[in-house]
C-alpha positions in Angstrom: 12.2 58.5 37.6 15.2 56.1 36.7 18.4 58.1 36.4 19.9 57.4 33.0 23.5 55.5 32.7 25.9 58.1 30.0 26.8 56.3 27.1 30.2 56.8 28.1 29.6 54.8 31.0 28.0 51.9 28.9 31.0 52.1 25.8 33.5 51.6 28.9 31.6 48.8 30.1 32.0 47.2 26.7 35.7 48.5 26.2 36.5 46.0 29.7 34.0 43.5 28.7 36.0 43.3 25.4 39.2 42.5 26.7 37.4 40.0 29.2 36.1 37.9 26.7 39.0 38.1 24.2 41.0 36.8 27.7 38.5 34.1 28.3 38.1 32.8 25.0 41.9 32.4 24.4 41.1 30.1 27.2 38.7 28.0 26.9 39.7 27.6 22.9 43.5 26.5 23.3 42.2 23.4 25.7 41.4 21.9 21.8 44.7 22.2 20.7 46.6 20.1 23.1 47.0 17.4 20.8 48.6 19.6 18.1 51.1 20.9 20.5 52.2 17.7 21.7 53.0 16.4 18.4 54.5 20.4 17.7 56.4 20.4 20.5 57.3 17.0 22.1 56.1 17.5 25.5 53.5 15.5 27.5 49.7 16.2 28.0 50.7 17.0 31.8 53.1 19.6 30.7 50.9 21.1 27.8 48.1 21.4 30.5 50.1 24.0 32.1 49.2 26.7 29.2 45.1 26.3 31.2 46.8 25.2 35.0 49.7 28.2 34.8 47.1 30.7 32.9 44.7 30.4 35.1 47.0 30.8 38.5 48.1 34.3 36.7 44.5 35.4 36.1 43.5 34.7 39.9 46.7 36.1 41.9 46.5 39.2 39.7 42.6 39.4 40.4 43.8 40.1 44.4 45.6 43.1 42.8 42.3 44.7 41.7 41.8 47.0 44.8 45.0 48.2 45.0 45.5 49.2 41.4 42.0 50.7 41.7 43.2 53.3 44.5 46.2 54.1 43.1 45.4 54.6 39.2 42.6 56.0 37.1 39.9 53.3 35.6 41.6 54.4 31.5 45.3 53.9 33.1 44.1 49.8 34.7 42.8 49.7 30.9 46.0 50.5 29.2 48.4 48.2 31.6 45.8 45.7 30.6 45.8 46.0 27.2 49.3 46.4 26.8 50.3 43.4 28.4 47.9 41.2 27.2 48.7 42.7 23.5 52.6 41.8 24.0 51.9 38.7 25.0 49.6 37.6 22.9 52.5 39.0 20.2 55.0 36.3 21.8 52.6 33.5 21.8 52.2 34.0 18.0 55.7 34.1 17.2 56.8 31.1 19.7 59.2 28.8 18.2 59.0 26.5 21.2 56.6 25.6 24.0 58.3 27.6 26.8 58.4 30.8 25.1 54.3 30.1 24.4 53.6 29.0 27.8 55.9 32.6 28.7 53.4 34.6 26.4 50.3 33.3 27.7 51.4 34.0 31.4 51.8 37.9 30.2 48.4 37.5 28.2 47.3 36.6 31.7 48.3 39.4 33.8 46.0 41.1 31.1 43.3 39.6 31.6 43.8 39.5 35.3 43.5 43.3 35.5 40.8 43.4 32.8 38.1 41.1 34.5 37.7 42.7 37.8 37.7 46.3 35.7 34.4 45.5 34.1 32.7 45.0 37.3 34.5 48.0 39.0 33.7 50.6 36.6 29.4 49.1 36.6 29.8 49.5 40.4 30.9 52.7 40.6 29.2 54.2 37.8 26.4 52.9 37.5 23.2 54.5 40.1 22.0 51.6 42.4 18.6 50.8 41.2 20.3 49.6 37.9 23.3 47.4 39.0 22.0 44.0 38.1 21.0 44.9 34.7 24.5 46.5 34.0 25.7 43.5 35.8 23.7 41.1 33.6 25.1 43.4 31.0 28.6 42.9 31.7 27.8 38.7 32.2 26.3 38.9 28.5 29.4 40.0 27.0 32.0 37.9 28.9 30.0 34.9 29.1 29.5 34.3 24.9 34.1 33.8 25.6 32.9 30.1 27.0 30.4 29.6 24.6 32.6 30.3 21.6 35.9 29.6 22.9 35.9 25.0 22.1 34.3 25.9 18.3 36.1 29.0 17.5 39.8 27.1 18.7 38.5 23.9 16.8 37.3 25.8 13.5 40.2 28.0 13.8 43.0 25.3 14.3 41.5 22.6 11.9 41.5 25.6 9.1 45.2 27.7 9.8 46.5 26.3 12.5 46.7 27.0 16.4 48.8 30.3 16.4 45.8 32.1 13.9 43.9 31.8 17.4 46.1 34.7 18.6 46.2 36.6 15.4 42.5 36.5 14.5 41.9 38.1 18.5 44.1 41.4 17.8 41.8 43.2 15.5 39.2 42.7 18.3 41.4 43.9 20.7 42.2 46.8 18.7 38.9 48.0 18.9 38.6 47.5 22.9 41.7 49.9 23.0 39.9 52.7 21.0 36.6 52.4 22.9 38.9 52.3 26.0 40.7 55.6 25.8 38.1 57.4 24.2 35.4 56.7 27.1 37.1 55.3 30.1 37.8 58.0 33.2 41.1 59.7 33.3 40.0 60.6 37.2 42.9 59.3 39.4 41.4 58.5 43.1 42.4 60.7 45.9 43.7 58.2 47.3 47.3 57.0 48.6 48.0 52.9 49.0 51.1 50.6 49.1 51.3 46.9 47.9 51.2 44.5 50.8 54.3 41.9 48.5 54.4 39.5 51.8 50.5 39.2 51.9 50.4 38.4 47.6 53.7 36.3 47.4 52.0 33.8 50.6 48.8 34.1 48.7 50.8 33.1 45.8 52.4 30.1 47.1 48.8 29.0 48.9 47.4 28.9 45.6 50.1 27.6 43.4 50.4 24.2 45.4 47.0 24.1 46.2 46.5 23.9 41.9 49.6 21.6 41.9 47.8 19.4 44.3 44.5 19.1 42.1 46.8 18.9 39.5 48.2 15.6 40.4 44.8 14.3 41.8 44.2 14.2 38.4 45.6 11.2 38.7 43.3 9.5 40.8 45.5 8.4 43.3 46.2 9.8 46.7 50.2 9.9 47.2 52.3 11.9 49.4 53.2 14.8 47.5 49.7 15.6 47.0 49.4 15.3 50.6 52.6 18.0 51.1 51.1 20.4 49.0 48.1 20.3 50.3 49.6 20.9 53.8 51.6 24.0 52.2 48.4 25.2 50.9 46.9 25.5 53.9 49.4 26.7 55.8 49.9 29.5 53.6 46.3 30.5 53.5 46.9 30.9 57.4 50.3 33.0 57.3 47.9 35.0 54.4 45.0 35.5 56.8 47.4 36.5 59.6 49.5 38.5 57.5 46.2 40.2 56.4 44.5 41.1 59.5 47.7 42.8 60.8 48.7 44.4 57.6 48.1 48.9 56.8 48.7 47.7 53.4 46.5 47.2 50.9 45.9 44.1 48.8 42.4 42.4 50.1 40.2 44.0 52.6 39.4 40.6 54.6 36.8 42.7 57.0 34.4 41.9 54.2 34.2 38.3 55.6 32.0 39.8 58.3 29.1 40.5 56.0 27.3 36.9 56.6 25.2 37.7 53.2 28.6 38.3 51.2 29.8 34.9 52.4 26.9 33.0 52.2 26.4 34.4 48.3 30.2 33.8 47.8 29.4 30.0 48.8 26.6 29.7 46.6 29.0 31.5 43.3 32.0 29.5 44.2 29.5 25.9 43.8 27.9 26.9 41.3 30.9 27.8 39.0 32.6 24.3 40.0 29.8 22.2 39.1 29.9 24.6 36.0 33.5 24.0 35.0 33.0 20.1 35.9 29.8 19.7 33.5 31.8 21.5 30.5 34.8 19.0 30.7 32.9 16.1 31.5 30.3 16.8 28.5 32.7 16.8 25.4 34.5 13.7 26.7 31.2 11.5 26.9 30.3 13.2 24.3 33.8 11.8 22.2 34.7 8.6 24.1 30.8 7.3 24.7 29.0 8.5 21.6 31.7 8.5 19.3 31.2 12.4 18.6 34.0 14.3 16.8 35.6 17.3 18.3 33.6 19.5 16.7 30.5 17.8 17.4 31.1 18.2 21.0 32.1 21.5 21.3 28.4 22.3 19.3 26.6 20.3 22.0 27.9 23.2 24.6 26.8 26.1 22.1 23.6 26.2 22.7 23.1 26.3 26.0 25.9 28.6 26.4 24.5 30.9 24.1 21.1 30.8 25.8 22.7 31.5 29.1 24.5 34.5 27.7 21.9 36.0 26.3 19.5 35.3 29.6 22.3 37.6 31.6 20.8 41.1 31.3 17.4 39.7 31.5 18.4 37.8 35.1 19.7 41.3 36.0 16.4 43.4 35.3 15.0 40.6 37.2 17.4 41.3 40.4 16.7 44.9 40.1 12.9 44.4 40.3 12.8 41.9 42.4 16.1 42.0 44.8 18.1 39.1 45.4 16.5 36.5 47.7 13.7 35.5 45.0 16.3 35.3 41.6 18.2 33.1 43.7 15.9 30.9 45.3 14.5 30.2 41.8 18.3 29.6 40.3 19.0 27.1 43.0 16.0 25.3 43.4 16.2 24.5 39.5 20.1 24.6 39.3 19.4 21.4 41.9 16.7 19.6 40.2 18.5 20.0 36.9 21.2 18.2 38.2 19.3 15.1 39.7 17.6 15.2 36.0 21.5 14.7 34.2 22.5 12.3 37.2 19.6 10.3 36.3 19.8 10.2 32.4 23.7 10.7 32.5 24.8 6.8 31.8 22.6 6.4 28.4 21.9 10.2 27.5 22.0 11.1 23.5 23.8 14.0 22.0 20.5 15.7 21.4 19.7 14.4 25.2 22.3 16.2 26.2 22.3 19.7 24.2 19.0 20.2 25.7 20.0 18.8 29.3 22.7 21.8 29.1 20.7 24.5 27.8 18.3 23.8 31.2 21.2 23.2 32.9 23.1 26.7 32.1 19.4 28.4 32.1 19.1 27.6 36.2 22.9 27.7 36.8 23.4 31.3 35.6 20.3 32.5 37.2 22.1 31.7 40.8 25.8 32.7 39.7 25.1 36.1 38.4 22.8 36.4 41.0 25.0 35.4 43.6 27.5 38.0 42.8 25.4 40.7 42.6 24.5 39.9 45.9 27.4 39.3 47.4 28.2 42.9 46.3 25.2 44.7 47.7 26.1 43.4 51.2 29.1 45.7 51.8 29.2 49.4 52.0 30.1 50.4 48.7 33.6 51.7 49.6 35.2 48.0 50.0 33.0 46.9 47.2 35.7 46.5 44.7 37.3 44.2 47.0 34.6 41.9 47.2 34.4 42.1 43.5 38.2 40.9 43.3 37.3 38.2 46.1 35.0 36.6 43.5 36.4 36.6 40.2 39.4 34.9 42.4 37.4 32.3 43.4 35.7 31.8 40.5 38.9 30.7 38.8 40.0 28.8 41.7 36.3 27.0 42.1 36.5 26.5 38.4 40.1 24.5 38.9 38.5 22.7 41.4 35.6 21.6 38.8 37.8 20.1 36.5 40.1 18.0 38.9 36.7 16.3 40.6 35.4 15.8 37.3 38.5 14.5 35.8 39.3 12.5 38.7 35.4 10.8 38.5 35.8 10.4 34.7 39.5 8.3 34.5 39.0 6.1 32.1 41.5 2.6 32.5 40.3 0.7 29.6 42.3 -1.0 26.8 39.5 -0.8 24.0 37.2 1.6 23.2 34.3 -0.6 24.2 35.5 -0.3 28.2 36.5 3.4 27.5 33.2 4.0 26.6 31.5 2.9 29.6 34.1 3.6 32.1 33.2 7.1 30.5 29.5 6.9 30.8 29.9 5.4 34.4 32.3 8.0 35.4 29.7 11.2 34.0 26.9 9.7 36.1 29.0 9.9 39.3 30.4 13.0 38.9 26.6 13.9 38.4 25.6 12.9 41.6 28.6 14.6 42.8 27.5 17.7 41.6 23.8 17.3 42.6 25.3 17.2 46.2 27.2 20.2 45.6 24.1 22.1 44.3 21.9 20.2 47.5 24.6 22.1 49.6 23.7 25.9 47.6 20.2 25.3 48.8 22.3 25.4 53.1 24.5 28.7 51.7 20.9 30.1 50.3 19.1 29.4 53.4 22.0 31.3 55.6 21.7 33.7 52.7 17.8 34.5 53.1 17.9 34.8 57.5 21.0 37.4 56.9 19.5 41.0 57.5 19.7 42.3 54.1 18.9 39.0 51.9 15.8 39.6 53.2 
């Protein structure tokens, strides 16, 4: 008999999930109203980019914290820091007279949403019984994955009818609501445990992945110069002094020992691809979608909608699936379709229509998700259960740093040169193929991390 999950357990799932996907589609909705904030503020497109770049960094350092936080406070006490900070910022960024002070209130809305994401997988894990982890997962997936899907129309709607800062006051009612659910079903339980913050380990890991972002920031670009070169060196050599730092350290940030598990890497391979290619189709589809067809911003974001919706709505249904079936099959499936899918768009990319491509992304997301949600679940199962909440902070770090990664290849393949919007246009067609090809290798290299994946003991 299947032991039943408390509805307690399920409202704090939700509580999380909320402030997750009020985190995420802040996000993804404020990329629309760059051009707005130029002409607000006076500052350049590469300095505006910082309120994604900057946000983004935030999320993923604070992600690292995850395991510490979890052994030293209770799951409703994570909440509440949470909630606080991403309420106070989200405060400033309404009131912000100026673009520092916004780019200030969306780095505090960040540390949020930082401690928030890695709490909704943390509380499934170690509440929910075993047998029913991937459908809680999928659960979990459902709610933060409709942020993406929302986040381009609800910032286009929302700007075009009251202006960018009604983005930040329309999310606090939501938010609101999160907090109640929050405190009246999260666990009070403080762990049994004692822990101290490793500050050398996080401040190296800090500066590994604040040039390394700086770096991708600049190939941008689409020229190799020097100082991309620098950072790039300071990247790595800080990821070394963080390994080494690490290994030696009694203090808790990451628990690297999980990097033995050859299943956990092989299935963080296949997440980390999969979310790139992800993050590279959803910027490379609204320009096409603007430049080629002559779309309007609204337009494009709707092309994304569909697909995204389907693919949040397939997340619990992909986690039944896991449960019944275990891992090796759900992902085997996911992959080999996420790869064909792939060759389909590189193939149809140069001339595809907007309805062409609506229903080339709903497959697309359809085959995609089935690996990533997969892939983390996975990942998960393959280390004793004690260190699993550092493997959960492990990927929801790389998924924003795969997802940074995304963008600069497919912005890099998609530089556009032209004077007129004929050459624009085709530069922009030309440049989506590529970067379709591009990803089809990516996904071609999924099918190596799957294969490792499958001769591993427990992907079996």
């Amino acid at each position: 008999m299947t032991e039943k999950v408390s509805p307690r357990v399920i409202w704090s799932i939700v509580a999380t999930a909320i402030l997750g996907f009020v985190g995420i589609l802040t996000e993804t909705s404020m990329n629309v109203t760059f051009p707005d904030l130029i002409k607000q503020f006076g500052v350049p497109m590469g300095t505006v980019q910082w309120l994604t770049t900057a946000y983004l960094l935030v999320v993923a350092l604070m992600m690292t914290t995850s395991a510490f936080l979890k052994a030293i406070m209770s799951p409703r006490q994570i909440f509440m820091w949470g909630m606080a900070l991403f309420v106070i910022g989200d405060v400033i960024s309404i009131v912000a007279p100026g673009f520092w002070l916004l780019l200030a209130g969306r780095l505090v809305m960040a540390i949020g949403t930082g401690i928030a994401l890695p709490l909704v997988f943390n509380v499934i894990l170690m509440s929910v019984p075993p047998m029913q982890i991937g459908k809680y997962m999928g659960f979990g997936g459902l709610i933060l994955s409709l942020a993406p899907a929302l986040g381009p129309v609800y910032g286009g709607l929302v700007t075009y009818a009251w202006g960018w800062r009604a983005i930040f006051i329309i999310v606090l009612p939501i938010v609101l609501i999160g907090m109640i659910l929050g405190l009246r079903n999260l666990s009070d339980e403080k762990p049994n445990q004692t822990a101290s913050f490793d500050f050398m380990q996080f401040i190296v890991l800090g500066i590994s992945l604040t040039t390394a972002l700086l770096a991708l920031g600049q190939l941008e670009a689409g020229k190799l110069t020097v100082s991309i070169v620098v950072l790039a060196v300071v990247a790595i050599l800080a990821m070394i002094a963080f390994i080494r730092i690490a290994l030696r350290s009694s203090k808790t940030l990451l628990n690297l020992s999980v990097f033995k598990s050859k299943g956990m890497v092989f299935a963080l391979l296949i997440y980390a691809m999969s979310q790139a290619i992800n993050l590279a189709v959803n910027f490379a589809i609204p320009q096409y979608a603007q430049l080629t067809l002559g779309a309007s911003t609204m337009v494009a974001g709707f092309v994304l909608m569909p697909g995204s919706l389907l693919g949040s709505a397939s997340s619990p249904v992909y986690g039944a699936f896991y449960d019944r079936a275990g891992a090796t099959k759900p992902l085997t499936i996911g992959s080999i379709a996420f790869f064909i899918v792939m060759i389909v768009f590189a193939v149809m990319a140069p001339s595809i229509t907007t309805v062409g491509l609506t229903v080339m992304y709903a497959l697309f997301t359809l085959g995609r998700n089935l690996a990533f949600t997969t892939a983390m679940t996975a990942g998960v199962a393959e280390v004793p259960r004690e260190v699993s909440g550092d493997v959960n902070a492990i990927f929801n770090t790389i998924q924003q740093f795969a997802g940074a990664v995304g963008t600069a290849i497919a912005a890099v393949l998609i530089k556009t040169d032209g004077s007129s919007a004929k050459v624009i246009a085709q530069e922009t067609a030309t440049g989506m193929g590529h970067m379709f090809w591009v990803g089809a290798v990516i996904a071609g290299l999924s099918l190596v991390w799957l294969a490792g994946f499958v001769k591993t003991k427990t992907g079996k």
